[in-house]
C-alpha positions as CSV (number, residue, x, y, z in Angstrom):
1,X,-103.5,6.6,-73.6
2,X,-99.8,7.2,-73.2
3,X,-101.3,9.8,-70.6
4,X,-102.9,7.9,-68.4
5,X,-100.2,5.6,-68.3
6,X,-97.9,8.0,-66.9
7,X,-100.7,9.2,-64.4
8,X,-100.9,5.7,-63.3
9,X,-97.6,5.0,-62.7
10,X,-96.8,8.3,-61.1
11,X,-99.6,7.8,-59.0
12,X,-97.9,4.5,-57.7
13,X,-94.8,6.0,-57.1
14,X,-96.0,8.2,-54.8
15,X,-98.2,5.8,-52.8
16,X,-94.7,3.7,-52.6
17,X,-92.7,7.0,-51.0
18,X,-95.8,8.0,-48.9
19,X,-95.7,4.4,-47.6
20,X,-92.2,3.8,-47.3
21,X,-92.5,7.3,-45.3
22,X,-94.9,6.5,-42.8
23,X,-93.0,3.2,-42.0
24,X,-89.9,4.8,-41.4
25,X,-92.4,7.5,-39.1
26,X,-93.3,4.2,-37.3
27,X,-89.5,2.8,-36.5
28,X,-88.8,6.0,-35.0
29,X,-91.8,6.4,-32.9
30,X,-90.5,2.4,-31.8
31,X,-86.6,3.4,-31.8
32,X,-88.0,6.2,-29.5
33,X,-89.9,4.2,-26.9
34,X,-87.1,1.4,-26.8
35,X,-84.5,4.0,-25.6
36,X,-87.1,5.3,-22.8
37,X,-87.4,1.9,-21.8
38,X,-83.9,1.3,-21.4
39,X,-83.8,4.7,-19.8
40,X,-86.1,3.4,-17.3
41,X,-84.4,0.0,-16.6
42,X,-80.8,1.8,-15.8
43,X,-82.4,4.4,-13.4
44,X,-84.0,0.7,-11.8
45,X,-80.9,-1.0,-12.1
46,X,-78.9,2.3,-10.2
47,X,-81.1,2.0,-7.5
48,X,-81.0,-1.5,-7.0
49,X,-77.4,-1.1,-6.9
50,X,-77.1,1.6,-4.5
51,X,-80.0,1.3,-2.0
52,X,-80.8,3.9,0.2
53,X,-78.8,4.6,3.7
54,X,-81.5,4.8,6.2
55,X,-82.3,1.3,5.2
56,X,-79.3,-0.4,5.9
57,X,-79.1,-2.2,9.4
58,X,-75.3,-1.8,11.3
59,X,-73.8,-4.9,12.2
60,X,-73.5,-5.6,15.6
61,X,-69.8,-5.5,17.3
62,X,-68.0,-7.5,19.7
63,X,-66.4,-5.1,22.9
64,X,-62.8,-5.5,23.1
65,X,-63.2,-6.9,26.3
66,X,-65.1,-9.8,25.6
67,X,-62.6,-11.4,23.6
68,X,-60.6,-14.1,25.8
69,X,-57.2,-13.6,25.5
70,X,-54.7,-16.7,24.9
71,X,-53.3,-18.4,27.9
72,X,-50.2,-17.2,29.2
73,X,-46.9,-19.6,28.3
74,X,-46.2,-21.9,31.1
75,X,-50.0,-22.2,31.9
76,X,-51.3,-25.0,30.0
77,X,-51.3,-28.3,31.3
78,X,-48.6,-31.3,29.7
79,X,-50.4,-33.9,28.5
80,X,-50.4,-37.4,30.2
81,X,-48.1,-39.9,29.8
82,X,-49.4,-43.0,27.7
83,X,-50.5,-45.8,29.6
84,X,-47.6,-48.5,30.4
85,X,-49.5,-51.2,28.4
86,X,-49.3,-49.4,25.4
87,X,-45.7,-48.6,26.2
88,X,-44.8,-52.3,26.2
89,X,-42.1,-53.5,23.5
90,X,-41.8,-49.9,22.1
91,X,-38.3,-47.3,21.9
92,X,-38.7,-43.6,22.7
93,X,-37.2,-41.8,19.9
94,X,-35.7,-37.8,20.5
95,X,-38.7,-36.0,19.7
96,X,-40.9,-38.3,22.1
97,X,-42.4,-40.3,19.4
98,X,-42.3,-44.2,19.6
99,X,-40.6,-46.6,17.4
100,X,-42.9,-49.1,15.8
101,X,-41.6,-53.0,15.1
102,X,-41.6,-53.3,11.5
103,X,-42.0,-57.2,11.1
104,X,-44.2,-59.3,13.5
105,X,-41.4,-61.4,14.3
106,X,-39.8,-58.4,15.8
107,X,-42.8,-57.4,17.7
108,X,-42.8,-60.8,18.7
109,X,-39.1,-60.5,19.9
110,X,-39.8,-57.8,21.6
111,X,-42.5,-59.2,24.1
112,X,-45.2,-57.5,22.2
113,X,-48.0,-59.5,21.9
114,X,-49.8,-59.3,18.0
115,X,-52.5,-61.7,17.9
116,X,-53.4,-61.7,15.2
117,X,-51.5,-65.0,13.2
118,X,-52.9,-67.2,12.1
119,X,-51.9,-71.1,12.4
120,X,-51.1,-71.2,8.1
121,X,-49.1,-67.6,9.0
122,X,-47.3,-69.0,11.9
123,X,-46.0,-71.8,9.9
124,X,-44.9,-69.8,7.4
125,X,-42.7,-67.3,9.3
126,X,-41.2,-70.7,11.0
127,X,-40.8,-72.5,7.7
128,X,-36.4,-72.2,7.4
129,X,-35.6,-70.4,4.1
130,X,-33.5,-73.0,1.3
131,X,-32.7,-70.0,-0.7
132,X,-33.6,-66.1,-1.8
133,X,-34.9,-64.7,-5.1
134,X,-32.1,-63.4,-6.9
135,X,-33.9,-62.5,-10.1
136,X,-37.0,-61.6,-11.3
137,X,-37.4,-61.9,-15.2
138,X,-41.4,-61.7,-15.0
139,X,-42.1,-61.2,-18.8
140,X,-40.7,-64.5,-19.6
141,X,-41.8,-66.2,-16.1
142,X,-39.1,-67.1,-13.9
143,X,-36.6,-66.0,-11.1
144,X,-33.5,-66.9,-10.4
145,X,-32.8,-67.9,-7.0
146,X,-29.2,-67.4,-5.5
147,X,-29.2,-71.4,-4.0
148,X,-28.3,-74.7,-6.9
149,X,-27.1,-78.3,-6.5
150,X,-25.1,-77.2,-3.6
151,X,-28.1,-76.9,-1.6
152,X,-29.7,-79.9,-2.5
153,X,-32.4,-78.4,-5.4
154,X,-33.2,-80.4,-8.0
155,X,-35.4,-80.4,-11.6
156,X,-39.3,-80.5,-10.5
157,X,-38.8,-79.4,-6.7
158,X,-42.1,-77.4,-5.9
159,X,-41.0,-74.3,-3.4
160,X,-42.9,-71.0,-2.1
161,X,-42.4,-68.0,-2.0
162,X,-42.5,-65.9,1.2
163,X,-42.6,-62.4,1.9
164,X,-42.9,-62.0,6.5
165,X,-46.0,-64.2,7.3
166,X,-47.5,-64.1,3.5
167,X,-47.2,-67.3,0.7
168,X,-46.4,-64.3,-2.7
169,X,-46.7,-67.3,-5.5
170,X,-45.2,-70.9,-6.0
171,X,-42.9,-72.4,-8.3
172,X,-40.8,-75.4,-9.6
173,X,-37.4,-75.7,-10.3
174,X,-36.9,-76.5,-14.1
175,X,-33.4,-78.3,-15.1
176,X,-31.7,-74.5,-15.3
177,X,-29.6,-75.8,-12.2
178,X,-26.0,-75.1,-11.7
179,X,-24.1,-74.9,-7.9
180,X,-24.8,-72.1,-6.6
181,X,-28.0,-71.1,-8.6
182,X,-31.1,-72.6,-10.2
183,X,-34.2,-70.9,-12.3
184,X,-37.6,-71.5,-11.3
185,X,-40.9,-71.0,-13.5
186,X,-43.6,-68.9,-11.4
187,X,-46.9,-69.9,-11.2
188,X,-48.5,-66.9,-12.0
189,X,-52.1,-68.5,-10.7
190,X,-50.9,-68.0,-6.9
191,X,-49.9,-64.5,-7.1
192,X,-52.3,-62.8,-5.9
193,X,-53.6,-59.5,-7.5
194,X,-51.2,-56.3,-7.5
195,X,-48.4,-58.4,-5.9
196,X,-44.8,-57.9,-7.2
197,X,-42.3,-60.8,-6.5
198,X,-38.9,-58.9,-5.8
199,X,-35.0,-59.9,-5.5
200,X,-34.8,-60.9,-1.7
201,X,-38.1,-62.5,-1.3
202,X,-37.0,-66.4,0.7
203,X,-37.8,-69.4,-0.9
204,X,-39.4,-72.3,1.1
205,X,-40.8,-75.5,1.2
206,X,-44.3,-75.6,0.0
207,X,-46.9,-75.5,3.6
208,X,-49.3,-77.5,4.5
209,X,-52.8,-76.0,4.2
């Protein structure tokens, strides 16, 4: 019994290692096509790479003497004078460029002709300043302007602010008033968006709209 026991199980064994043989037979056979494969794919790959020659067209070129040479110094023409309208009002500066007015009241001044106030904007620029912005404390809401009790202001007094043609914000006067200097809450409901009210800005009586 013991016998045929041992027959069995040697039997076994060597179906395992006659198996296990003939599988590792088969990953060489597989280990051997792969590399011919990739074999195949560099020779592909090296004459894609490098193509032949014969087959390659020239590029055409361009005879030296066709090119057109650049135009001799002295030869090309000056360019015309601007026309005298445009020339109206305006400076020459060294390098012949023109100085521009930088307010419209200066244009304005200068005989040039804008256009383009309106009748709220002309009444602004010819509103008389009472005073100038001396100090802007915008996190707690007021300026300080540089005019007081000398000029006439007084608690509750309602003024603009201007900057050339353009209303920046309003405010009143509170009872921060001494002689030469009062303080003045903003109104931060007329400023309009992404303005800054800065020392300098005039102070005038409120327009009529």
């Amino acid at each position: 019994m013991r016998l045929t026991h041992f027959a069995l199980s040697l039997t076994l064994i060597l179906l395992a290692i006659t198996s296990y043989l003939a599988w590792e037979g088969q990953q060489e056979i597989k280990g051997l096509k792969r590399e011919r494969e990739f074999d195949k794919e560099q020779l592909r790959a090296e004459k894609t790479a490098s193509p032949d020659q014969g087959s390659l067209v020239p590029l055409p070129s361009t005879p030296a003497a066709s090119i057109t040479p650049p135009p001799a110094p002295g030869t090309i023409a000056a360019a015309p004078p601007p026309p005298a309208e445009l020339m109206a009002g305006t400076s020459t500066l060294p390098g012949g460029g023109l100085t521009v007015p930088k307010t419209v009241i200066e244009a304005e001044s200068k005989g040039i002709s804008t256009n383009t106030l309106t009748s709220l904007q002309k009444q602004v620029i010819a509103s008389p300043a009472v005073a100038r912005v001396k100090t802007v404390v915008k996190d707690q809401g007021f300026v300080v302007l540089d005019a007081g009790s000398k000029q006439s202001l007084a608690k509750g007094q309602k003024y603009e602010i201007r900057r050339g043609n353009a209303i920046l914000a309003k405010i009143t006067l509170t009872d921060a008033i001494e002689e030469s200097e009062a303080v003045a809450d903003l109104d931060f409901a007329s400023i309009p968006t992404g303005v800054e009210i800065e020392p300098g800005d005039e102070i005038i009586a409120p327009v009529a709209r």
